[in-house]
Phi, psi and omega in degrees: 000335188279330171301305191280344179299317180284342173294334195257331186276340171293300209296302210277341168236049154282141182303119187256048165264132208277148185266138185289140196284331214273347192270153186300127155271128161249140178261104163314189157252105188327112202299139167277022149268141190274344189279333182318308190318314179291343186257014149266004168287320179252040164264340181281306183271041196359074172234046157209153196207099184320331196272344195273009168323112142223210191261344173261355147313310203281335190275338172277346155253035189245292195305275198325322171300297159287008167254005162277330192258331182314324191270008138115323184338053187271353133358277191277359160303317211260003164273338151288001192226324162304320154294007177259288215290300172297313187317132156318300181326319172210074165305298182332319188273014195321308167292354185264191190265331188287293221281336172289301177326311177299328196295329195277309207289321173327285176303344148292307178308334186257271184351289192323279190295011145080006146252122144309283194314294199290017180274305192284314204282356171267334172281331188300299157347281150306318183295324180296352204267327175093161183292026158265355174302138196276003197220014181291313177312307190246045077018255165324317132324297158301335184295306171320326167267000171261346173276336179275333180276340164223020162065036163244089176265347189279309159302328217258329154309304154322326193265339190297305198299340187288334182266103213260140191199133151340303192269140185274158188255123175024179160261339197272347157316285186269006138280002162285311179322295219283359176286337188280312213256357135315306184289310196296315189293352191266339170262333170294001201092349192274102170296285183306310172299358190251331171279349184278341188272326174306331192285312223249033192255131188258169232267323204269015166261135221274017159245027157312309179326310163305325164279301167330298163333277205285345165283353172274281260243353185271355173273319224238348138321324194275341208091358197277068215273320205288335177258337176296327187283314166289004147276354163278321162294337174313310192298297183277332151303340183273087162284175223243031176225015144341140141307300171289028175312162193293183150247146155318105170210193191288355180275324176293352152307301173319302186287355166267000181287304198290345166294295180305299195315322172279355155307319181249005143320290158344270200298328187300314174317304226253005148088020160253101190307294206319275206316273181299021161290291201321307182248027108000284218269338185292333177295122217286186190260034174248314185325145183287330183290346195304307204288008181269301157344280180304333190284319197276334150342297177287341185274310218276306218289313198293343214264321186281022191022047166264112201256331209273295164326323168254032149276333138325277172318303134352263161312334189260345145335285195264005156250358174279315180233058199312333212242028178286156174291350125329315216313302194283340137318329158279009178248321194298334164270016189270331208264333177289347173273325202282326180291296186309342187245057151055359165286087129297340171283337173287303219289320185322287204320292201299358178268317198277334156290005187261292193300336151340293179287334195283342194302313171315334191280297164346258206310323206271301192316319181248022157264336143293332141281004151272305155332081177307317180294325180291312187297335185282350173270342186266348160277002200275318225275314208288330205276322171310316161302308187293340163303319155304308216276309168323327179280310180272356178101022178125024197196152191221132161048023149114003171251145152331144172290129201116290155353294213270181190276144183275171201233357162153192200319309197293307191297329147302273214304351201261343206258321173289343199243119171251106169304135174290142172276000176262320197287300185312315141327295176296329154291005195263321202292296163324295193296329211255312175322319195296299185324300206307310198306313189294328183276340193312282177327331179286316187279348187263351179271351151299297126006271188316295216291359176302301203294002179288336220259300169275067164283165234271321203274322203210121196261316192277351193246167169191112187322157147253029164241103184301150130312151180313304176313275178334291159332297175320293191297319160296340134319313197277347169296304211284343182285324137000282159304304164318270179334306161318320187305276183344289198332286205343299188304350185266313160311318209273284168353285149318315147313287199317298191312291191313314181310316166266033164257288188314310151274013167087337158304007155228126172350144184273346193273334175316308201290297172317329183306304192311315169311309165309301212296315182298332191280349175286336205265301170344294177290286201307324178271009168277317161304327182280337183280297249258315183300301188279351164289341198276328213254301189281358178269319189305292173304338196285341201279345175292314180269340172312292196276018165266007185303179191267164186284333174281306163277010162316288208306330193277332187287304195298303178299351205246330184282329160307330168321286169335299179297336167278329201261324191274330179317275214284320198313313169295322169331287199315301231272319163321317200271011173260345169269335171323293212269358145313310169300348196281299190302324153308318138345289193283336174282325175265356174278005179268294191304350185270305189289325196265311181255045151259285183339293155345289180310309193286325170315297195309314177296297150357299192262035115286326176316323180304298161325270173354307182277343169298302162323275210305306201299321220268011191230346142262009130307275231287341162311291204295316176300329191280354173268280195307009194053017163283141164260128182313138180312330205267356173238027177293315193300297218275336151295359159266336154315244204355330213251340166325306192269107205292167169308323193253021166245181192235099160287085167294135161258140167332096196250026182265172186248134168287114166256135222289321181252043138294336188235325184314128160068055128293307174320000000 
């Protein structure tokens, strides 16, 4: 697609002077980049004119190409710097810094707009250059950061490593490697081999922390607790006036949030309360991590029976973070401390408020797992949220994540559901399909209209009067389009129906008729799709071939391209929402199973409650048959015993005036 952009921004500033026929064509040797290709096609039929390159073109569409991308535009950035970069005009130029510079900001700009693949095949170039190269470093860096945002760190290793250069390259360079091929032995399962590769990542690389980190979480997978924790105190324990400080970037916050935090895991497995209190309370109060924190803090106090501390803590949770994804784990343990200290009518309330709130979320969750429409808008709402929260640091609509108050059911379950990163991937990938299938028809009429533009008989002139072929084919675009419409509007539909079958406004034998009638209406206009692509590849092949005779064979290829690419595209975008809807599916049927799960303890423990009552209400039958007296009624039979038989108590019925008492402390 980036491709056909330049093409077309070339195509609209073709030269409109005719080439002279009588002077000799030499036909190079045909480039293996297919856009190189085109732009020696038309630098052979000079309508690019190699001479006019110089060095203040380049630094002046170089400044416009970063002021596109600075202004988030990376699309039309990375379409301005291919045309720096592909040109002939400043072949000449390899060597200057503006052009290695344009070369670098491309693959920021394809990063940005989320192609990866053609992001690396723009970073190889510079890595070829070797690490003297003045942009070989963050060069490299980028690549390292495109393995890490989609975690095919193995591939991604592989294309780094494929690319052969003379020279050894740095150490923080090459502690990235051995960090990638750490991380790949580690998602494949090889634990030992992902800690031997981790060990050798040195200090001046800017993921030493992250290895460290993770041979701690590849020790406490072993059980080996005494070394996962000092691998972790390296992490978290190293201040930051250290010879050795990490080095700093946006990640190393996180990994010492998550270093304490696995700290205190660590000591909680290992029945040391105390400890993981302590290191519980070191995550700072900005962190994304404190209510994970606080919820285990309060967990660590109840398992060490200081009930009063994590009855504090508890509570001081769940007014902090009403609406975290903890929260009903945290109200089911304020009701196990009020049990464990013998308040049963307290323990009672919180179970009968847990099960009160939770049932409902319960009921929205598992009408969603029937629902395709419902899961599918509540996962679109859960996937928009984690993007706010990546983007701002931890906060949805200007509140700490967690914070704010709920606003009903549907807003609890979006708050309870932590997206799986395989769904989240598979939706950027979906979002990005989606674009494509909707831009396709757009890209084969760019296409057509390139080849309108060079045609055979007249390069300088481009008819406003169509041709037949031409004319044919644009019915046959639009009737296309109309149809793609229709589906949507039968989808569109169908949604609406289900949405009134859920909610019960329309009859159920109604809602099947509609039902019956749209899938009927569907397939026919799917068959009618299948007909009119049929109809418009047929004019494309017509008008294709008035094309000029040196770009004829590239033009004629790239629009089947198109034509394949508008074909698959939809192929594609069904089996990515197929396999989304699954993984949403297995993802709510998890958020179901654990607060249905919530839920059922929460009954359980009113049962508890209740017998706990019934027990502690036969003790007191029984001391009060033996002449004990229950405890909770010593103080008021000693107020009683005060008082002789032939006296009398009156309370005080008189008034406190405020500046008899005020500002005594």
């Amino acid at each position: 697609m980036k491709r056909l952009a330049v093409l077309v921004l070339l195509a609209s500033s073709v030269a409109s002077a005719q080439p002279k026929t009588d002077a000799p064509v030499i036909t190079p040797k045909a480039p293996d980049d297919p856009l190189a290709r085109y732009f020696a096609e038309l630098e052979a039929t000079k309508l690019v004119d190699v001479e006019s390159g110089t060095l203040e073109t380049l630094r002046k569409e170089l400044g416009v190409a970063e002021e596109l991308l600075r202004g988030g535009n990376f699309v039309n950035a990375a379409v301005a710097l291919y045309s720096i970069i592909k040109s002939p005009r400043y072949a000449a130029f390899t060597d200057f810094v503006e052009y290695q510079n344009a070369e670098y900001d491309l693959s920021v700009a394809l990063a940005r707009a989320g192609s990866y693949g053609a992001a690396l095949d723009s970073l190889e170039p510079i890595l070829r250059r070797g690490p003297a190269a003045t942009y070989w470093g963050p060069a490299h860096r980028r690549a390292v950061d495109i393995a890490l945002e989609t975690r095919d760190h193995g591939g991604v290793l592989a294309r780094i490593e494929a690319v052969k250069i003379s020279d050894p390259i740095p150490p923080s360079a090459a502690g990235e490697r051995t960090y990638l091929r750490g991380r790949a032995a580690y998602d494949a399962g090889k634990l030992a081999d992902a800690e031997g590769e981790l060990v050798m990542v040195s200090k001046k690389s800017r993921l030493y922390s992250s290895a460290i980190y993770l041979r701690g979480v590849i020790k406490a997978r072993g059980q080996d607790y005494r070394s996962s924790a000092e691998a972790m105190c390296e992490v978290a324990a190293t201040p930051d006036t250290d010879k050795y400080t990490f080095v700093v970037d946006e990640r190393y916050f996180t990994i010492k949030d998550l270093a304490r935090l696995g700290l205190g895991r660590l000591a909680h497995e290992n029945a040391e309360y105390d400890d993981a209190y302590y290191h519980y309370f070191q995550i700072p109060d900005d962190s994304v991590y404190l209510s994970d924190a606080l919820f285990e803090a309060s967990w660590s106090m109840y398992q060490k029976r200081e009930l009063a501390t994590a009855r504090d803590l508890a509570k001081e949770f769940l007014k902090e973070f009403p609406t975290s994804p903890l929260w009903p784990e945290a109200s089911l343990l304020a009701g196990y401390v009020e049990l464990a200290d013998c308040k049963f009518t307290e323990s009672q309330q919180w179970y009968d408020k847990l099960v009160a709130k939770l049932q409902p979320i319960v009921d929205t969750i598992d009408k969603a797992r029937k629902d395709p429409e419902l899961r599918k808008q509540l996962f679109a709402t859960a996937v928009t949220r984690y993007k706010e929260v990546r983007r701002t640091g931890g906060e949805v609509n200007g509140k700490k994540l967690g914070t704010a108050a709920s606003t009903g059911p549907v807003d609890d379950v979006l708050s309870l559901l932590r997206l799986d990163p395989k769904f989240v991937r598979l939706n950027d990938a979906l979002t990005g399909m989606r674009e494509l299938a909707n831009a396709a028809p757009i890209a084969v009429r760019q296409w057509q209209n390139l080849g309108n533009q060079l045609s055979e008989k007249k390069v300088s002139q481009v008819s406003t009067s169509k041709t037949l072929e031409q004319e044919q084919l644009a019915d046959a675009n639009a009737l296309v389009e109309d149809l793609r419409r229709l589906g949507a509007q039968i989808l569109a539909s169908k949604s609406e129906l289900a949405r009134g079958r859920r909610e019960g406004t329309l009859p159920p034998d109604v809602a099947a008729d509609e039902a019956k009638r749209l899938d009927g209406l569907y397939e026919k206009s799917q068959v009618a799709l299948a007909n009119a692509i049929g109809a418009a590849d047929k004019a494309a092949a017509g008008v294709s071939a008035e094309t000029a005779g040196g770009i004829k064979p590239l033009i004629q290829a790239d629009i089947a391209e198109a034509r394949r690419l508008e074909k698959s595209a939809h192929d594609v975008l069904a089996k990515l929402e197929a396999a989304g809807d699954k993984l949403a599916q297995a993802q709510i049927e998890k958020l179901f199973n654990d607060t249905r799960r919530v839920l059922d303890k929460a009954r359980l423990g009113k049962v508890d409650a209740v017998i706990g009552q019934k027990r502690k209400l036969d003790i007191e039958v029984q001391d009060l048959a033996a002449g004990r007296f229950p405890e909770e009624l010593i103080g008021k039979l000693w107020n009683a015993s005060m008082i002789g038989d032939d006296e009398e108590y009156w309370p005080w019925q008189g008034e406190f005036w405020a500046d008899e008492y005020s500002g005594y402390r």
